[in-house]
DRENNUSE-255661 format. One line per field, with one value per residue (C-alpha): residue number from 1; residue in three letters; x, y, z. Coordinates in Angstrom, 1 decimal, always signed. Each point is the difference from the previous one (the first is absolute). Example, Ala and Ser with C-alpha at 12.3 -4.5 7.8 and 13.67 -1.06 7.14 Angstrom:
2
lumza = [1, 2]
vexke = [ALA, SER]
east = [+12.3, +1.4]
north = [-4.5, +3.4]
up = [+7.8, -0.7]
This chain:
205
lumza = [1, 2, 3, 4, 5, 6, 7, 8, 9, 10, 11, 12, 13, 14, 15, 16, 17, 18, 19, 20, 21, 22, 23, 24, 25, 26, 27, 28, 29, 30, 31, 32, 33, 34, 35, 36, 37, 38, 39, 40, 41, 42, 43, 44, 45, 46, 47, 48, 49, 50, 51, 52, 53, 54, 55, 56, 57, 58, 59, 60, 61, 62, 63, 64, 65, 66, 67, 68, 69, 70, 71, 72, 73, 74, 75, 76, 77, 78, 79, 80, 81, 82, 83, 84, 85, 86, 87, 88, 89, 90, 91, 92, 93, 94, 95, 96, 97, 98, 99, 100, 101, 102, 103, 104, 105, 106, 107, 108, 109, 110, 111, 112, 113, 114, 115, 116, 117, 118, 119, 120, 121, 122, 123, 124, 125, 126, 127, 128, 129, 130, 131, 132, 133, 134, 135, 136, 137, 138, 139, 140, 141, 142, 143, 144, 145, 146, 147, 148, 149, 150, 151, 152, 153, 154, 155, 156, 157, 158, 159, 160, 161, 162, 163, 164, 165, 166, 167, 168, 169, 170, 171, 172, 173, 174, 175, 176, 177, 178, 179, 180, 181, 182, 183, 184, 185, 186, 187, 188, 189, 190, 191, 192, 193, 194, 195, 196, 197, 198, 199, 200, 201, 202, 203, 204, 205]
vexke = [UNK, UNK, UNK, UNK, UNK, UNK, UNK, UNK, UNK, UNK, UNK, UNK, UNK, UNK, UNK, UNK, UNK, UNK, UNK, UNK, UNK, UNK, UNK, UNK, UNK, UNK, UNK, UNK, UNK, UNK, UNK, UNK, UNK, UNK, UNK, UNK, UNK, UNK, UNK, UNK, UNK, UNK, UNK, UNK, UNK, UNK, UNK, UNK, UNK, UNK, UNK, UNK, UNK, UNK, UNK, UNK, UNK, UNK, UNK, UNK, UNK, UNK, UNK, UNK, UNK, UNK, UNK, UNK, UNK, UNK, UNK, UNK, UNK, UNK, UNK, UNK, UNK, UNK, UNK, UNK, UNK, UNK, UNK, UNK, UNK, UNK, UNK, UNK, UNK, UNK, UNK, UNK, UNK, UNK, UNK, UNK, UNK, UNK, UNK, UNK, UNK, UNK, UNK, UNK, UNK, UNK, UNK, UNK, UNK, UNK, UNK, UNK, UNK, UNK, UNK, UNK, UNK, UNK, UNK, UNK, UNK, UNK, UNK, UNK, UNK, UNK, UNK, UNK, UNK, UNK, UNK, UNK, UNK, UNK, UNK, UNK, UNK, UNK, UNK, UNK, UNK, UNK, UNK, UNK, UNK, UNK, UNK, UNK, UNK, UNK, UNK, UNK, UNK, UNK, UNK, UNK, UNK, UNK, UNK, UNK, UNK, UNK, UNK, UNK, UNK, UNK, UNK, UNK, UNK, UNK, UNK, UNK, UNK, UNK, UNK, UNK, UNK, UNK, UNK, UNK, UNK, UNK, UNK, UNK, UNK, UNK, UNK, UNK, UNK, UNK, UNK, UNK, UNK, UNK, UNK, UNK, UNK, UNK, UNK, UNK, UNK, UNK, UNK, UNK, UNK]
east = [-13.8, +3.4, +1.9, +2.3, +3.6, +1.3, +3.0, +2.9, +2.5, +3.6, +3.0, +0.9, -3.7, +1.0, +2.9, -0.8, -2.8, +2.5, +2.1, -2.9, -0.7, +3.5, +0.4, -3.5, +1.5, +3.3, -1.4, -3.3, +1.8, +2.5, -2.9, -1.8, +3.4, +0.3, -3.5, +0.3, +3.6, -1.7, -2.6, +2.4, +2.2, -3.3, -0.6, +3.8, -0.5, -3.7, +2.1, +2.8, -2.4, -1.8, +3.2, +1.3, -3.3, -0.3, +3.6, -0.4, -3.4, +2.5, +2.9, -2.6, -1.7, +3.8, +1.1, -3.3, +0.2, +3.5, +0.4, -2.8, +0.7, +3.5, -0.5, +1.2, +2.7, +1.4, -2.7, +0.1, -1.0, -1.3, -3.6, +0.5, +1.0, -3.0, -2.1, +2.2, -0.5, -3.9, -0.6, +1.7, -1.8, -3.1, +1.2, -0.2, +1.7, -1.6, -2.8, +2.8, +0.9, +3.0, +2.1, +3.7, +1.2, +2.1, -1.6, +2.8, -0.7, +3.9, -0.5, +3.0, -1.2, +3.6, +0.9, +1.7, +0.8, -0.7, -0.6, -3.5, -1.0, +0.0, +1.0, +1.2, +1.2, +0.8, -2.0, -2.7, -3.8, -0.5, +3.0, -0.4, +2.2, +0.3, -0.3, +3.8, -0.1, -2.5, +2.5, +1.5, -1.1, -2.1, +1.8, -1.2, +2.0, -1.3, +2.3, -0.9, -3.0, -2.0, -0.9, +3.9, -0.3, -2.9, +1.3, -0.5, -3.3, -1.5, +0.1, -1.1, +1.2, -1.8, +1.4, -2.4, +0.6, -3.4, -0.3, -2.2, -0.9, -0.5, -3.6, +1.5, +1.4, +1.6, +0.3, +1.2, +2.1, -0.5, +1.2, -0.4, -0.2, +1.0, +1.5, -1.0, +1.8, -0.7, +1.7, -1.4, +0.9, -2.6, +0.9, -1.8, +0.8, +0.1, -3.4, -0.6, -1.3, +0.7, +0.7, +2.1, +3.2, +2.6, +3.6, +3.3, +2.0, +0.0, +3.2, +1.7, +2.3]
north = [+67.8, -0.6, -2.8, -0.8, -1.8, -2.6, +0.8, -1.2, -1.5, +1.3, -2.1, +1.2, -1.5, -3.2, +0.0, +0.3, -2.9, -2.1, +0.5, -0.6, -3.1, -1.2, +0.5, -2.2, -3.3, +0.6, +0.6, -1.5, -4.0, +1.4, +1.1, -3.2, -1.8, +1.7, -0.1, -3.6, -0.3, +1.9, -2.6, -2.6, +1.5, -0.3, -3.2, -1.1, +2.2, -1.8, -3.2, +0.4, +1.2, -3.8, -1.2, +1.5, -1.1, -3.7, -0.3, +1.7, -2.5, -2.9, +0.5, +1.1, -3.2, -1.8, +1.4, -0.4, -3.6, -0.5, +1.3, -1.8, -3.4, +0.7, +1.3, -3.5, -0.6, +0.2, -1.5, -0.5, +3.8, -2.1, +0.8, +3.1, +0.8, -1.5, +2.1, +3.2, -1.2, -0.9, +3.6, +1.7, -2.1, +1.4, +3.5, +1.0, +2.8, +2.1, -3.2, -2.1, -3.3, +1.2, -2.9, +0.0, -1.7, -2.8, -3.5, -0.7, +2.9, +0.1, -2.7, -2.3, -3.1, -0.3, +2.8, +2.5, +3.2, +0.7, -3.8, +0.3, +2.9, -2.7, +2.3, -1.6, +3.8, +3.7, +0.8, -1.5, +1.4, -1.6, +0.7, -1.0, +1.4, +2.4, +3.6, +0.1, +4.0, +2.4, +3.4, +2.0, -1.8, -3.3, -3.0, -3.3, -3.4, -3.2, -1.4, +0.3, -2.4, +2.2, -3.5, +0.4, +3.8, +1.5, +3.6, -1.1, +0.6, -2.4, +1.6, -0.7, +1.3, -0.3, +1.5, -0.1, +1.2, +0.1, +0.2, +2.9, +0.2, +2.9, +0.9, +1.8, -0.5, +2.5, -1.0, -3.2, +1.4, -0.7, +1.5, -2.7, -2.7, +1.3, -1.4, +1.4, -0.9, +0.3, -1.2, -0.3, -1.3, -1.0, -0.5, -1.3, +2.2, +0.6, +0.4, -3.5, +2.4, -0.6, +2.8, +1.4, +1.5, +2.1, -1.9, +2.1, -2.4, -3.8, -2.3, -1.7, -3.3]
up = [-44.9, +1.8, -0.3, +2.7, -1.2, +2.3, +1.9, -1.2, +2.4, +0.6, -0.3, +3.4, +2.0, -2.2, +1.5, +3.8, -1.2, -1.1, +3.1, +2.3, -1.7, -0.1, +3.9, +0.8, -2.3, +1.8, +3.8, -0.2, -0.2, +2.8, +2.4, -0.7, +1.2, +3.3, +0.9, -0.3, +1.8, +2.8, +0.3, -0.1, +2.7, +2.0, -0.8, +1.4, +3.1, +1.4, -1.6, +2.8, +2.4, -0.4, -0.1, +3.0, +1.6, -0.9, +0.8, +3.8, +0.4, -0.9, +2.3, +3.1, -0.2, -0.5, +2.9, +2.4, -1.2, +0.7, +3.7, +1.2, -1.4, +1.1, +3.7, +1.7, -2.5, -3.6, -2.6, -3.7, -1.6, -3.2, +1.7, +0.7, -3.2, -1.6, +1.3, -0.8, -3.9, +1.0, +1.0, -2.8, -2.9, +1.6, -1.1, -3.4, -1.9, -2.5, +0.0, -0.6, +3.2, +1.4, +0.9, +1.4, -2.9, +1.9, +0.4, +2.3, +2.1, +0.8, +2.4, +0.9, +2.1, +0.6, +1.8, -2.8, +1.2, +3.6, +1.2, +1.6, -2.4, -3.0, -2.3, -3.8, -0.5, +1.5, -3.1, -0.1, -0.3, +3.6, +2.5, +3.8, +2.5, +3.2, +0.8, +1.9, +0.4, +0.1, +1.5, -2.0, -3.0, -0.6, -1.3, -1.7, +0.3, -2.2, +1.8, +3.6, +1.3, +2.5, +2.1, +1.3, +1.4, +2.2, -1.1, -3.7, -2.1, -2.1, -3.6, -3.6, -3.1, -2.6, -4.0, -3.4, -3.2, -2.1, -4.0, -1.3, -3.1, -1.5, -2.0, -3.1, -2.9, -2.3, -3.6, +1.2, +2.9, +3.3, +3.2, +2.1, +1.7, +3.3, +3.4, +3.0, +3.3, +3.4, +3.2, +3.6, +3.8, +1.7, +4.4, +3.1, +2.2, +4.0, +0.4, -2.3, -2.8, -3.8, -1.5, -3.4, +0.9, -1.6, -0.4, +0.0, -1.3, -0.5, +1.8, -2.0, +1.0]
């Protein structure tokens, strides 16, 4: 009859075993991490994509309204700008309404910066004003009113900063929330188009 011993085990395998298990509490937590980073880092990019998006449907529809309410003279932009903030709140952004986050729409009855433009601010998340160059570079004045010049283009500007918050929490740390910003011009152009356009720079007074 034989009887077969068990094999013992050797410091040294108990030592690689205890090593191997070491390295998985140590890594495994630390791939779990960036998996989920990654996915976040998604999340923000389709977030400024919507963003981007909702903000270019806004300005378009600014600046449609705008030019032809203003073809046989200066108007009050306050409509025009309604219906820039209508046509972003029927955006959303990760399922989220998307707004433009200013009830006052920048909007200056008054005159503010660039008279017929109605502007309470350069800075604003709505900015009317003129295209005044498009060779060598293209310029953007809030302070122009396109009404005055043939050779200028009706142009909206529309800025938006939207609050993500982020899906994770690590022991009670979390990454966010995040801001993501976007920035567009939106022109009618010589063929009475709307359409985005890149700015090169923006005038200042």
């Amino acid at each position: 009859m034989t009887v077969s011993m068990p094999k013992r085990r050797t410091p040294a395998r108990c030592l690689r075993r205890g090593i191997s298990t070491l390295w998985l509490i140590v890594f495994f937590p630390l791939a779990v991490i960036g998996l989920l980073m990654t996915i976040e880092t998604g999340r923000l990019w389709l977030a400024r994509m919507e963003v981007e998006d909702a903000l270019e449907s806004a300005v378009l529809a600014a600046v449609i309204e705008w030019g032809d309410h203003d073809e046989h003279g200066p108007h009050s932009t306050l409509p025009a700008r309604q219906v820039a903030a209508d046509f972003a709140e029927s955006n959303t952004v990760l399922g989220s309404q998307f707004s433009l986050g200013d009830a006052s729409l920048n909007h200056n009855p008054g005159g503010g910066h660039g008279r017929g433009n109605q502007n309470a601010s350069q800075n604003g998340v709505l900015v009317f004003g003129a295209i005044t160059q498009i060779q060598p570079t293209v310029v953007f004045d809030p302070g122009v009113d396109p009404h005055d010049d043939d050779h200028h283009y009706y142009a909206v500007l529309g800025r938006a900063a939207f609050s993500v918050p982020s899906q994770y929490n690590f022991g009670g740390f979390s990454p966010g929330p995040y801001t993501v910003s976007a920035q567009t011009v939106a022109i009618i152009d010589n063929d009475g188009r709307a359409r985005v356009i890149r700015v090169d720079s923006i005038a200042t007074p």
